[in-house]
DRENBARO-928561 format. One record per residue (C-alpha): y, x, z. Coordinates in steps of 0.05 Angstrom, whole numbers, padded with zeros to 5 digits, always signed. Each point is the difference from the previous one (the first is absolute). Layout:
REM DRENBARO-928561
YXZ...
//
This chain:
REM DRENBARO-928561
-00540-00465+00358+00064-00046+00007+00042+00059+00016-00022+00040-00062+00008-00059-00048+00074-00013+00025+00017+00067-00013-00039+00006-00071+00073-00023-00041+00031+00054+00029-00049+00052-00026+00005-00030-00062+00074+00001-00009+00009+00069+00023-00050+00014-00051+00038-00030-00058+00055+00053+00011-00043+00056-00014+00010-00004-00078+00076-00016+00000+00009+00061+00054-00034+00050-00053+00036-00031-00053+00060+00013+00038-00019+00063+00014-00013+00032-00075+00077-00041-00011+00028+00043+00045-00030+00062-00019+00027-00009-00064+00076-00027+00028-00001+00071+00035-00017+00033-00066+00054-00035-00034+00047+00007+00058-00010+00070-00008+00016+00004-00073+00067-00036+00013+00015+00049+00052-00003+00062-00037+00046-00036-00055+00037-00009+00065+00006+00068+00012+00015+00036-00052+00041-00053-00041+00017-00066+00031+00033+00028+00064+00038+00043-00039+00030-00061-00041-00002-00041+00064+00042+00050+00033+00044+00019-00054+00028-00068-00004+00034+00002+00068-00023-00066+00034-00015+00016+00065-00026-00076+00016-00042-00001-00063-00033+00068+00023-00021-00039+00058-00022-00060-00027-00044+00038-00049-00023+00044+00067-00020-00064+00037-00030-00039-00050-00051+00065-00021-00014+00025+00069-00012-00067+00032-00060-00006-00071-00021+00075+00022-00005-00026+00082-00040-00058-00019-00047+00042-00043-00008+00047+00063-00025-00058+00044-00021-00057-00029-00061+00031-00038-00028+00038+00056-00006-00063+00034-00035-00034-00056-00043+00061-00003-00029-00007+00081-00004-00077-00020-00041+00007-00054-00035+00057+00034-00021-00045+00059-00017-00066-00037-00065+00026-00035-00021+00046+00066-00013-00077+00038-00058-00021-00064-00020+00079+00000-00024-00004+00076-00016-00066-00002-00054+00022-00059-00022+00062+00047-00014-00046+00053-00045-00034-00051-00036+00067-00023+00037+00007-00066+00034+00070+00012+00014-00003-00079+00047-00053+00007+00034+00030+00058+00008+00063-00051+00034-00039-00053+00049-00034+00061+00022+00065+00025+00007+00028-00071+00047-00055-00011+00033+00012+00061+00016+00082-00011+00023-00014-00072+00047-00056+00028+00026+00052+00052+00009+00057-00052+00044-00051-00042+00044-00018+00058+00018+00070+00018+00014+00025-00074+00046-00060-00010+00035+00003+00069-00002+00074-00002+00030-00007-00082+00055-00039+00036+00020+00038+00055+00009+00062-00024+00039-00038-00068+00044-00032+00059+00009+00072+00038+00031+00029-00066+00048-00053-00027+00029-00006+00076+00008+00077-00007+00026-00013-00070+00045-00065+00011+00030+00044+00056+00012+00055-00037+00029-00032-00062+00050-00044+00053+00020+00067+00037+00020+00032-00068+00040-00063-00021+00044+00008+00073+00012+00067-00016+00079+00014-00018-00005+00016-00080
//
């Protein structure tokens, strides 16, 4: 009984970050939709301007600024995702153990939508951070070429 007690704050704590992970989460989701608006203005205007103005070190400074936003959105929310996926699943087995297969239900319901917001974000980001590499490279090639 000691041992169980001793251990009872950390159950609690872990289970204080289930709200602020799925708050996190839905953020994200929307960061990756509004990532992705920016970079089709990228595309087919802002790189245009960017490159048109012939600074090679602001190119990359733009680059590195908006890919390092796209790699974060590619990894951090996945990660919040399988954290707030395996939070409720402790409760949710704890409650089958206890006969209440309802509750377990409503923890692993929890836990797929959690996992399902992850991967849209993270997958939102990496494919946003695939294209503006492809782009940034692109648009710096063109500015090396001899006029």
């Amino acid at each position: 009984m000691l041992e169980l007690l001793s251990f009872a704050w950390l159950h609690d704590a872990v289970s204080w970050l289930l709200v602020p992970a799925l708050a996190l989460l839905l953020t994200a989701c929307a960061v990756a939709l509004v990532e992705a608006g920016i970079a089709v203005g990228e595309r087919f205007h802002g790189l245009k301007q960017l490159g048109a103005q012939g600074d090679v070190e602001r190119v990359h400074l733009v680059a590195r600024k908006r890919l390092e936003r796209a790699d974060l959105l590619a990894r951090i929310p996945p990660m919040l995702g399988l954290m707030a996926t395996i939070i409720p699943l402790g409760p949710g087995l704890a409650a089958l153990g206890r006969g209440d297969p309802a509750q377990l239900a409503s923890a692993v319901t929890v836990a797929f939508d959690a996992t399902v917001l992850g991967l849209v974000a993270g997958i939102g980001g990496l494919v946003i951070g695939k294209l503006r590499r492809r782009w940034y490279e692109e648009t710096l090639e063109a500015m090396e070429q001899p006029a």
